[in-house]
VOZAPA-978742 format. One line per 10 residues: number of its first residue (from 1); for each residue x, y, z of C-alpha. Coordinates in pm, 1 decimal, always signed. Each point is the difference from the previous one (the first is absolute). Layout:
BEGIN
NUM	X Y Z; ...
***
This chain:
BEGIN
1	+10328.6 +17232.4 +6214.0; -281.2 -203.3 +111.8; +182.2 -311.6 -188.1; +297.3 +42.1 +190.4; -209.9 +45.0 +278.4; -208.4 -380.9 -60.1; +382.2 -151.8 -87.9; +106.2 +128.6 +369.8; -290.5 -99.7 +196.1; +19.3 -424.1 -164.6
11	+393.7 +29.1 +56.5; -124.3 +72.7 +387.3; -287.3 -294.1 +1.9; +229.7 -204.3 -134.5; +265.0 +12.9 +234.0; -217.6 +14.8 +282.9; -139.8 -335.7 -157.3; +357.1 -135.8 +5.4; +35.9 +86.1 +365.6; -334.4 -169.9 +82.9
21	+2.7 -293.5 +202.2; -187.3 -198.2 -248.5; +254.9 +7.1 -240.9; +243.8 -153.8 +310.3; +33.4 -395.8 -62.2; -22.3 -151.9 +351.7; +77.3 -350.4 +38.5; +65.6 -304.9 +227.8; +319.0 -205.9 -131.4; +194.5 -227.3 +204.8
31	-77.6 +107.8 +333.1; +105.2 +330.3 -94.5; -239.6 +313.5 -54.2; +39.9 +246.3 -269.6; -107.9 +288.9 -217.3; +154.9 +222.8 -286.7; +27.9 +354.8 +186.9; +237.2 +217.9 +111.9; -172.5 +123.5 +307.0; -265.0 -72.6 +223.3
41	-84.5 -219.8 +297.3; -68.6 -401.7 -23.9; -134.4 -203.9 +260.2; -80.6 -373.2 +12.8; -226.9 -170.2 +273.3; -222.8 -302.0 +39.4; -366.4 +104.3 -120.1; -126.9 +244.5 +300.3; +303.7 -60.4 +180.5; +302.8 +189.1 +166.2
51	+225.7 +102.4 -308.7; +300.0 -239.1 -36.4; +348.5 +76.2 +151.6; +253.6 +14.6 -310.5; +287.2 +164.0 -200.1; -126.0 +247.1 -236.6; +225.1 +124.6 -282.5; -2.4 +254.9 -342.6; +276.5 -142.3 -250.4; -39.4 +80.1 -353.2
61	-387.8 +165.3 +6.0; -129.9 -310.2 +188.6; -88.5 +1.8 +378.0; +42.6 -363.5 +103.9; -128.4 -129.7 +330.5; +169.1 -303.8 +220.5; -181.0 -115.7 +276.0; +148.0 -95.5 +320.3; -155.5 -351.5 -11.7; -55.4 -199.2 -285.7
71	-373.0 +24.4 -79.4; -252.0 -247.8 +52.3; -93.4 -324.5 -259.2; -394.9 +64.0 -10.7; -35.6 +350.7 +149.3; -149.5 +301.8 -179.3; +210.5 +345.1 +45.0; -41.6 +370.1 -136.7; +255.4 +202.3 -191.1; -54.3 +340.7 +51.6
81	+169.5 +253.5 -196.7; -43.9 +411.8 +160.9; +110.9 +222.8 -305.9; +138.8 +312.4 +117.6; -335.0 +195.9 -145.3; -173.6 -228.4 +293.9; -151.6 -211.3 -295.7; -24.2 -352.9 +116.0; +50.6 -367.2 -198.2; -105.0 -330.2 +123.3
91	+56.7 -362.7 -77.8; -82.0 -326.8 +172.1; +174.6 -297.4 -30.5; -6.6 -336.5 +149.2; +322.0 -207.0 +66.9; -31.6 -306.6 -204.4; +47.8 -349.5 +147.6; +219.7 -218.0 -126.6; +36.1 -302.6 +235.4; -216.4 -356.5 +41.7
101	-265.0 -102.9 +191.2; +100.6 -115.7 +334.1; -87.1 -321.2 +98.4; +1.2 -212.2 +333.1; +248.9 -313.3 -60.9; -11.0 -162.2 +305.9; -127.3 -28.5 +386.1; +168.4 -135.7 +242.5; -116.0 -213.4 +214.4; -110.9 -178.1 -321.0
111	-271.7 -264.2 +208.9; -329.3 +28.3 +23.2; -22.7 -113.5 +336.5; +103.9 +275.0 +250.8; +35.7 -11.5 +385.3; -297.4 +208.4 +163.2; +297.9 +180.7 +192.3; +183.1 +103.4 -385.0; +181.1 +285.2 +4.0; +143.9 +149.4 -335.5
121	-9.7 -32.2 -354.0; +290.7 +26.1 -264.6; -125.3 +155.3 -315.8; +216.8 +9.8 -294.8; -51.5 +253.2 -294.7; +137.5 +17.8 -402.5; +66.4 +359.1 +85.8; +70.2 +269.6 +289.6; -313.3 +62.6 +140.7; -153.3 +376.7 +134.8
131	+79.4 +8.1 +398.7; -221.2 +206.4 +231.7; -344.1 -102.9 +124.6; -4.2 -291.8 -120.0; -244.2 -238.3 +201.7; -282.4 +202.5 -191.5; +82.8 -216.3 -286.0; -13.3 -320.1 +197.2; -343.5 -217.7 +141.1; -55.6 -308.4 +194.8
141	-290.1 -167.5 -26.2; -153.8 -292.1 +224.0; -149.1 -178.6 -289.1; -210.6 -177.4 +291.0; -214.4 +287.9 +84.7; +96.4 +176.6 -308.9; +81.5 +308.2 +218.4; +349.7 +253.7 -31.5; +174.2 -68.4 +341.0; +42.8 +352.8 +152.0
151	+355.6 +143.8 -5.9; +206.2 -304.1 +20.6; +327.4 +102.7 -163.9; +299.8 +173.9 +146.2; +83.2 +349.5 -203.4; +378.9 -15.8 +29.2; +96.1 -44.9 -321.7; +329.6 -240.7 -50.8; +151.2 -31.9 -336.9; +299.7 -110.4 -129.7
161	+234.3 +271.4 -143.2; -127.3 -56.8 -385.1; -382.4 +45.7 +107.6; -108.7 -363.8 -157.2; -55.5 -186.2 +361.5; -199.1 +123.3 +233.4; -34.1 -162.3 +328.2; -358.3 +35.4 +112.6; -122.9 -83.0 +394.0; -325.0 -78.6 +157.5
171	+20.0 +214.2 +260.6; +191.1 -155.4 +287.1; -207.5 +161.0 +284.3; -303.6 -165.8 -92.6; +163.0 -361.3 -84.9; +199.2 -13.5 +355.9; -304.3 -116.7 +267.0; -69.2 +175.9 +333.1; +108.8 +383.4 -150.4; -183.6 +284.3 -61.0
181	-76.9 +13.1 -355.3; -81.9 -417.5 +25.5; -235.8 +74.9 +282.6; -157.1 +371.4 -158.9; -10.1 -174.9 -381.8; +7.2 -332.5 +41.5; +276.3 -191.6 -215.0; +66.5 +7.0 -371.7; -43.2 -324.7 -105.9; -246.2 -300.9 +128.2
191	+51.8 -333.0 -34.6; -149.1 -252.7 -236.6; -124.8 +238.6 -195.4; +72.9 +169.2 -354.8; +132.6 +320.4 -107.4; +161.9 +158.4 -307.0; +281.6 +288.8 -14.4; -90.8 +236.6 -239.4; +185.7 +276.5 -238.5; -144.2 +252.4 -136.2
201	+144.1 +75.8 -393.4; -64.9 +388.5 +79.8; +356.2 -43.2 +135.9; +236.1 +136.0 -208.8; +391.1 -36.0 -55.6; +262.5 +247.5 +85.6; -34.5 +43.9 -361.5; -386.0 +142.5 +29.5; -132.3 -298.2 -160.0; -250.8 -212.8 +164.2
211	-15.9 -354.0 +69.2; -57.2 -239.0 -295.8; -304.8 -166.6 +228.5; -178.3 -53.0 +324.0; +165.6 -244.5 +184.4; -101.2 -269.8 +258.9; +127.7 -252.2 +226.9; -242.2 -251.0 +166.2; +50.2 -253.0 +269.4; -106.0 -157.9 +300.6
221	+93.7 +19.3 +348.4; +137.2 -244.4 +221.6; +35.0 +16.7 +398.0; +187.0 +238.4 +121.6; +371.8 -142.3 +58.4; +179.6 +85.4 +295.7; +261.0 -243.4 -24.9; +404.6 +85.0 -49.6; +203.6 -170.3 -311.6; +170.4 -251.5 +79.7
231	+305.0 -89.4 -181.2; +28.8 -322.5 +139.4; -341.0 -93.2 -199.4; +186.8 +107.5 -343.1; +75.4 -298.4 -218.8; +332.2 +74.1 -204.5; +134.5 -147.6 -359.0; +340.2 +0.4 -17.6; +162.0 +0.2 -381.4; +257.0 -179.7 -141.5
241	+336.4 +96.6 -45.1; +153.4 +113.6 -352.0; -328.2 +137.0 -106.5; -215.1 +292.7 +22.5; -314.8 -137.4 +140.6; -187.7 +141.1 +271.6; +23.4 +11.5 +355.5; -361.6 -48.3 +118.4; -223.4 +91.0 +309.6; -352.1 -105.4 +51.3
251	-205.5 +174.8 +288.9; -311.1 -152.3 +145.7; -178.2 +356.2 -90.6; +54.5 +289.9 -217.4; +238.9 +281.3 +153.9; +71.9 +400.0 -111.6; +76.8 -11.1 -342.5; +251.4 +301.5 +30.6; +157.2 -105.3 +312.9; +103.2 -399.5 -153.9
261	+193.0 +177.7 -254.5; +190.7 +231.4 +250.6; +19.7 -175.5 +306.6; +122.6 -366.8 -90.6; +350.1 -14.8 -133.9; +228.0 -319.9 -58.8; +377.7 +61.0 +144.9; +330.4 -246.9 -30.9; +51.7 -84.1 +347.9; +228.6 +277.8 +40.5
271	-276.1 +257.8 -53.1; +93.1 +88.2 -335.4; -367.2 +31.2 -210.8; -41.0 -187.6 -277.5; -137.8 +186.1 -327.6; -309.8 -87.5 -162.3; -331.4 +14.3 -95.3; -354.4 -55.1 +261.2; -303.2 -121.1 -192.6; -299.9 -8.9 +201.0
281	-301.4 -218.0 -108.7; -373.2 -186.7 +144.7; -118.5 +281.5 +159.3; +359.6 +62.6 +195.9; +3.6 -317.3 +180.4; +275.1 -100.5 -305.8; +359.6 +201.6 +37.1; +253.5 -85.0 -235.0; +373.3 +104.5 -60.6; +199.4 -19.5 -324.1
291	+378.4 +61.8 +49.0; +131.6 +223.5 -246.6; +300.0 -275.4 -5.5; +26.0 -380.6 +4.0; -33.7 -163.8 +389.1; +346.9 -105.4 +60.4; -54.1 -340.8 +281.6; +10.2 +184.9 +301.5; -180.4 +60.0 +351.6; -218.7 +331.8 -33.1
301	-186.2 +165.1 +262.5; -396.3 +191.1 -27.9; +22.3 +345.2 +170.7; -359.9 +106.6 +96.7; -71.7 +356.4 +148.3; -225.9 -36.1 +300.1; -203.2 +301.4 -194.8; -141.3 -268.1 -253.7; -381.8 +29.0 +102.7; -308.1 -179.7 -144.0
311	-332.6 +159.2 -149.7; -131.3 +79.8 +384.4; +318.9 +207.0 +114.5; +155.2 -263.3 +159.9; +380.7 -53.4 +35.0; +255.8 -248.6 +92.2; +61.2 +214.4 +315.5; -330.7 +63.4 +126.2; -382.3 -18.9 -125.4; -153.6 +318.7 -115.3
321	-266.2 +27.5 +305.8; +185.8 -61.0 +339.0; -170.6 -5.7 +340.4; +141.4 +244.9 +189.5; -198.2 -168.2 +312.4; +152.9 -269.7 -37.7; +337.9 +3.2 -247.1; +160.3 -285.1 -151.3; +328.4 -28.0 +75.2; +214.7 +219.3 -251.1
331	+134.9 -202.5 -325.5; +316.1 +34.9 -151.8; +15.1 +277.1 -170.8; +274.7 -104.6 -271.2; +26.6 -175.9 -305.7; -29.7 -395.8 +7.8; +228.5 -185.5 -217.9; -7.2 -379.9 -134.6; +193.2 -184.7 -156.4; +22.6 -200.1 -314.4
341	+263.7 -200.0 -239.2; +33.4 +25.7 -353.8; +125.1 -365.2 -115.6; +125.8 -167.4 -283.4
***
């Protein structure tokens, strides 16, 4: 009797050891949360977070757990398994990363000599970068006094829709004389003098991974320029018929990088465009275009938005600061066109 008895009490211990959650295999697997049991409650949340919103289902004695949301490259979560006993099982796991480096390609305006009235940067990126707060990861120095100048970028964030350009402004209010954030801060920038952008390479991608380095940009500033573009001042290189070579427009100074490859077309004279290619080059002050076809010999005509600005805001229409004590009279606010012939 008191064999039988020893047989029946193991045969108990060992199925309540079957039922315990140790003997449960939880695991993290492509985004996907499981464990071998019939039963029970799992839950999935960031470490000490809110649990996860998700799918949960039981198929075949495995609970499997969807999120909502694709979890995150580089964050930590819990798995927590509840066993109907009230026994719990834990497991942390962080989301691998699988993506490169980032890594600032290019800044636009590409001189190192700057107007003391500058206004924006164009900062180009190998991969979508994280959005939100982002002037935290920025600096400018004055390399003369070797001081941080106080809050002197804009916090609107403008991207372009894949996240690698980001469009980053000195703070307009403090650039733009006579206002109150010139008068209460003084402006951004000071002339004759040196400064350097800086990027911090805490920043990290979309992806979660941070930038490859620091980065910098140094220059020099000029006077500040309050003067309009002036077409008239543009010296133009026609091509030759028959071939492929470039239409080309010199500028006596370098304008918006972003805005010479939007805002200049070339048309037939019956406002039909023209495809091709714009190459920009020495510092912006160089604007080439490449026709995807051969110039037939022809008259052509160079469409240019009034829009088209230069490093200090100002436009073919009107210069970024106006006097509103005494105005200038209005400028035409429409494209300007010239004209050119293609020969043999």
């Amino acid at each position: 009797m008191n064999r039988l008895r020893s047989i029946f009490f193991a045969l108990i211990a060992l199925a309540i050891g079957c039922a315990s959650p140790t003997h449960h295999r939880l695991r993290f697997e492509n985004g996907i949360v499981t464990i071998t049991a019939s039963a029970g409650q799992l839950s999935v949340r960031p470490k000490g977070g809110q649990p996860l919103l998700g799918e949960t289902e039981i198929t075949g004695g495995t609970i499997r757990f969807t999120p909502q949301f694709p979890m995150l490259a580089g964050e930590t979560y819990e798995a927590i398994f509840t066993h109907p006993a009230g026994q719990q099982t834990t497991l942390e796991h962080t989301i691998p990363i699988n993506a490169p480096a980032p890594e600032v390609t290019a800044v636009f305006p590409s001189t190192s000599r700057l107007p003391a009235n500058h206004l924006k940067f164009y900062i180009h990126f190998s991969e979508p970068m994280e959005r939100g707060n982002i002037t935290r990861h920025f600096a400018l120095i004055d390399r003369t006094t070797g001081k941080p100048v106080a809050q002197p970028f804009r916090e609107t964030e403008l991207w372009t829709e894949d996240g690698r350009r980001l469009t980053l402004w000195f703070h307009p209010g403090r650039q733009k004389t006579g206002v109150n954030l010139n008068l209460d801060l003084g402006p951004i920038l000071q002339p004759n003098r040196r400064y350097e952008l800086k990027i911090s390479a805490q920043w990290k991608s979309q992806a979660g991974v941070a930038l490859k380095n620091n980065f910098q940009k140094q220059f020099t500033t000029l006077a500040a320029d309050r003067t309009q573009p002036n077409v008239k001042k543009w010296k133009l290189t026609a091509p030759d018929a028959h071939t492929r070579a470039p239409l080309q427009i010199k500028f006596p100074a370098p304008l918006d990088a972003v805005l010479l490859k939007n805002l200049i077309t070339i048309e037939h004279t019956n406002g039909r465009d023209v495809t091709g290619a714009i190459e920009l080059s020495q510092n912006e002050t160089h604007w080439k275009f490449i026709p995807k076809n051969n110039w037939p010999a022809a008259t052509f005509r160079v469409r240019v938005d009034w829009e088209l600005e230069d490093l200090a805001g100002n436009n073919l229409a009107r210069p970024f600061e106006v006097n509103l004590t005494a105005p200038n009279p209005p400028e035409f606010a429409g494209p300007r066109y010239f004209k050119f012939a293609v020969e043999r």
